[in-house]
C-alpha positions in Angstrom: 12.7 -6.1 9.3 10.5 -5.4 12.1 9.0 -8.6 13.1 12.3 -10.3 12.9 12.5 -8.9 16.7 9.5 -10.5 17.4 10.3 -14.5 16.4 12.5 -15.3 19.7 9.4 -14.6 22.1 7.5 -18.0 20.9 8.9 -21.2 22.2 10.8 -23.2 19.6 8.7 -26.4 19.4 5.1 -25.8 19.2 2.3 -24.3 16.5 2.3 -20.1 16.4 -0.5 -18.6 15.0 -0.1 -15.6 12.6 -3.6 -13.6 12.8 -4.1 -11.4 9.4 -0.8 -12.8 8.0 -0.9 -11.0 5.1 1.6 -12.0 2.3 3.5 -14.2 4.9 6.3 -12.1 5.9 6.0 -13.4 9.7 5.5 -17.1 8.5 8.4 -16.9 6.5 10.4 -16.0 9.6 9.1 -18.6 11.5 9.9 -21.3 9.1 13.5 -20.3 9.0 14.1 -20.1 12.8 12.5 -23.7 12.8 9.2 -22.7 14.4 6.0 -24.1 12.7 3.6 -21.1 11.9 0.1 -21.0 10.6 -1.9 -17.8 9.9 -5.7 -16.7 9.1 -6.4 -14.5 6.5 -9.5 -13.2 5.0 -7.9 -11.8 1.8 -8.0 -14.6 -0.9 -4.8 -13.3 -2.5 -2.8 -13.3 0.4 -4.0 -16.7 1.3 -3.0 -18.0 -2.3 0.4 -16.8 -2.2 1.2 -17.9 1.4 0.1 -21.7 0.3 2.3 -21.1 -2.6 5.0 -20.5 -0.7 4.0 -23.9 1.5 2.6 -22.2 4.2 -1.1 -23.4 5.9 -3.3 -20.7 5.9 -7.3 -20.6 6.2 -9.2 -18.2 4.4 -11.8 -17.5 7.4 -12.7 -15.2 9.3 -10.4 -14.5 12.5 -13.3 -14.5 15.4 -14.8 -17.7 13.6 -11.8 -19.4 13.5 -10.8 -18.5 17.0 -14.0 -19.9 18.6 -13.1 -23.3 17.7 -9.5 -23.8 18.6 -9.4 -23.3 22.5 -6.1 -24.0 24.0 -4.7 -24.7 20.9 -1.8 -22.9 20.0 1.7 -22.1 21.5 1.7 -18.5 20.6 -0.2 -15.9 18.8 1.1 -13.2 16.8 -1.4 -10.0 15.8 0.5 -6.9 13.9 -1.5 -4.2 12.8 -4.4 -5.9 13.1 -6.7 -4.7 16.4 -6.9 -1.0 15.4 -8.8 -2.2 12.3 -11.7 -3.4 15.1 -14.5 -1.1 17.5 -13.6 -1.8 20.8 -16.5 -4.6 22.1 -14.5 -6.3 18.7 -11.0 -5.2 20.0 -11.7 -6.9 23.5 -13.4 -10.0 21.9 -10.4 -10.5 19.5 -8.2 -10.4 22.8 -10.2 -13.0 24.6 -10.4 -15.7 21.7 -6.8 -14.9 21.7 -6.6 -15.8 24.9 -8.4 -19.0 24.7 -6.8 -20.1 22.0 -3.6 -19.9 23.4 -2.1 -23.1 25.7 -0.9 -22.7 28.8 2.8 -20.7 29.1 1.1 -19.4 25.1 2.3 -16.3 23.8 0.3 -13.3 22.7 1.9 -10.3 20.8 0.2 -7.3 19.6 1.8 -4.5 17.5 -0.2 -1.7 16.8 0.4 2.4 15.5 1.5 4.4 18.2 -1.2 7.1 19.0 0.5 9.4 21.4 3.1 10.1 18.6 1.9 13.0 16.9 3.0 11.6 13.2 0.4 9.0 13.5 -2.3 10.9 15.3 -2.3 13.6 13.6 -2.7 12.4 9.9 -0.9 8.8 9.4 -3.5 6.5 11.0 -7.1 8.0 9.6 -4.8 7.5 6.0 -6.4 4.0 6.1 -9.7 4.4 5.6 -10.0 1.3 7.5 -8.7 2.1 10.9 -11.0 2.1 13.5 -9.4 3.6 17.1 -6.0 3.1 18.8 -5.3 0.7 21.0 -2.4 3.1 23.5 0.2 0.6 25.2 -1.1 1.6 28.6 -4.6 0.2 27.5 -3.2 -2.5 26.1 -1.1 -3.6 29.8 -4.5 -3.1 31.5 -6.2 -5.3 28.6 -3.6 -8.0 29.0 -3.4 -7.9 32.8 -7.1 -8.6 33.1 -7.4 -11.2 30.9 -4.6 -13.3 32.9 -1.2 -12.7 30.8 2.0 -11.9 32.2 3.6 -8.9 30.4 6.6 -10.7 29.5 7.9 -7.1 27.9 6.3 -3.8 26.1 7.4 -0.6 24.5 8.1 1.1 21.2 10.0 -0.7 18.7 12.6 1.2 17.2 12.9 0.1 13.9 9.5 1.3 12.7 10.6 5.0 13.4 10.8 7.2 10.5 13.7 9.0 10.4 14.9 5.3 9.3 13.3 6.5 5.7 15.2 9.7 5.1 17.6 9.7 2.7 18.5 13.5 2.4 20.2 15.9 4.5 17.6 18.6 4.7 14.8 15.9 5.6 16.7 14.5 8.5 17.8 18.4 9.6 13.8 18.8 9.8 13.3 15.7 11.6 16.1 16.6 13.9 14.0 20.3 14.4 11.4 18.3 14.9 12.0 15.9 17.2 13.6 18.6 20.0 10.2 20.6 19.6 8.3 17.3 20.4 10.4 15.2 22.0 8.7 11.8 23.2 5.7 12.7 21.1 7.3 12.5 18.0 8.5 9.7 16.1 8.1 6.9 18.5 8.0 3.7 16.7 5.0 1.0 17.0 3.6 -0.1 20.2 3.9 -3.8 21.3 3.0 -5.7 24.2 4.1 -9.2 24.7 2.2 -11.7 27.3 2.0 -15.3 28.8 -0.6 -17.0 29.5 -0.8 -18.3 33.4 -3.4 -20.0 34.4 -2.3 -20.9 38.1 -2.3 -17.1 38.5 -6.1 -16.2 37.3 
């Protein structure tokens, strides 16, 4: 599971916040490695199953409920979530982020990986709702200016897609393809991870 990875990055005690949680998948992690999560969600299904499962999750919108909890949260988790958003809504999301977070607060943001050629060349305008990439070298600069201390980045492994194949002759094609392509093919999702230092603004 891919944002198993992720849990160890938030401080143990303290409140994370889970931005477009979706069915709860990352809260659900939380709660088992004894963190307390929350999330937002604007989808009223997802925010009904969640609170069945005993999770707290507001049905609100994500820049609305930002605004009003400055320096409130221990960490802040954001998967495939910023591509969905224009870029003066991109850089907004990141600086409520921001504000939200306490001091030594985590931010992570997974996105799709737009220099690998699976996902730029057909898999991310699939959603009709993607918007524009967010590259990780934009993302560093992003994270950098706002104050946060890249704690780490990269690709993450376990969202690559020869993971999927289950027959010879489609890994032999992935195997063809990824010596034609090399780095630009089938590199996994982007994530950044930051801190929040204030001394250092």
């Amino acid at each position: 599971m891919m944002q198993q990875r992720f849990v160890h990055y938030f401080p143990p005690k303290g409140t994370v916040l889970d931005i477009g949680c979706g069915e709860g998948v990352f809260l659900d992690l939380l709660r088992e490695s004894g963190r307390t999560g929350i999330g937002v969600e604007h989808t009223k299904e997802f925010v009904q199953q969640c609170r069945a499962n005993g999770h707290t999750v507001f049905e609100q919108d994500v820049f609305r409920f930002l605004r009003s909890r400055k320096n409130r949260f221990d960490g802040i988790f954001a998967s495939h979530l910023i591509e969905h958003f224009e870029t003066r809504d991109g850089l907004h999301l990141l600086q409520l982020a921001y504000d939200a977070l306490r001091e030594r607060g985590v931010l992570i943001i997974v996105t799709p990986t737009f220099r690998d050629i699976l996902v730029s060349g057909e898999r991310f305008w699939l959603d009709i709702s993607h918007v524009r990439p967010y590259p990780l070298p934009l993302l560093h600069e992003l994270f950098t200016h706002l104050g946060l201390e890249i704690v780490d980045e990269g690709y993450e492994p376990s969202t690559k897609a020869w993971r999927q194949f289950r027959r010879l002759r489609s890994y032999l094609y992935y195997v063809l393809a990824k010596l034609r392509f090399g780095r630009y093919y089938d590199v996994g999702d982007t994530f950044i991870v930051g801190r929040k230092i204030v001394g250092d603004r």
